[in-house]
N, C-alpha and C positions, 0 to 999 in steps of 0.2 A: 935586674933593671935595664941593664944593657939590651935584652931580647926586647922590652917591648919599643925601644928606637928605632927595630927593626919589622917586628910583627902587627904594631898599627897604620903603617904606612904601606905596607903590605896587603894587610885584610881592608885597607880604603879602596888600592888597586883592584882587587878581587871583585870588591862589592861593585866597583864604578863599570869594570867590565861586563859582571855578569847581568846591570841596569844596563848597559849599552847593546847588549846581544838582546835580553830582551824587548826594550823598546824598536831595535832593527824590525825584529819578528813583528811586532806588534805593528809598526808602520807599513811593513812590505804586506801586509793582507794574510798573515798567517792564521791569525785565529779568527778571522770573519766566521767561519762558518764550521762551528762544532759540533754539530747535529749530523750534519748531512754523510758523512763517512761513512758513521753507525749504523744510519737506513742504509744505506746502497749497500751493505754488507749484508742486512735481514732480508732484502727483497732480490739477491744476489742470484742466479737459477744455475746450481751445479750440474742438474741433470744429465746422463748424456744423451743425445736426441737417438730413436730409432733408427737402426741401420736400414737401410733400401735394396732391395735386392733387384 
């Protein structure tokens, strides 16, 4: 009994943290644009260009 005086006020801490990290992300522009990484990845040109003599 004594553990949960210490482990609910604990796992409040945690959860209020881990809502504060992500609404930060979420307001600084983090997740605006989840698409767009994945294209510029598939349309990425590794190639390497022709040497010139």
């Amino acid at each position: 009994m004594e553990a949960l005086f210490l482990l609910i006020p604990l796992s409040l801490i945690v959860v209020a943290v881990a809502g504060w990290i992500f609404f930060g992300a979420s307001d600084s522009g983090q997740f605006d644009d989840l698409d767009g990484p994945p294209l510029r990845l598939l349309q990425d040109d590794d190639s390497i260009p022709p040497k010139m003599h």
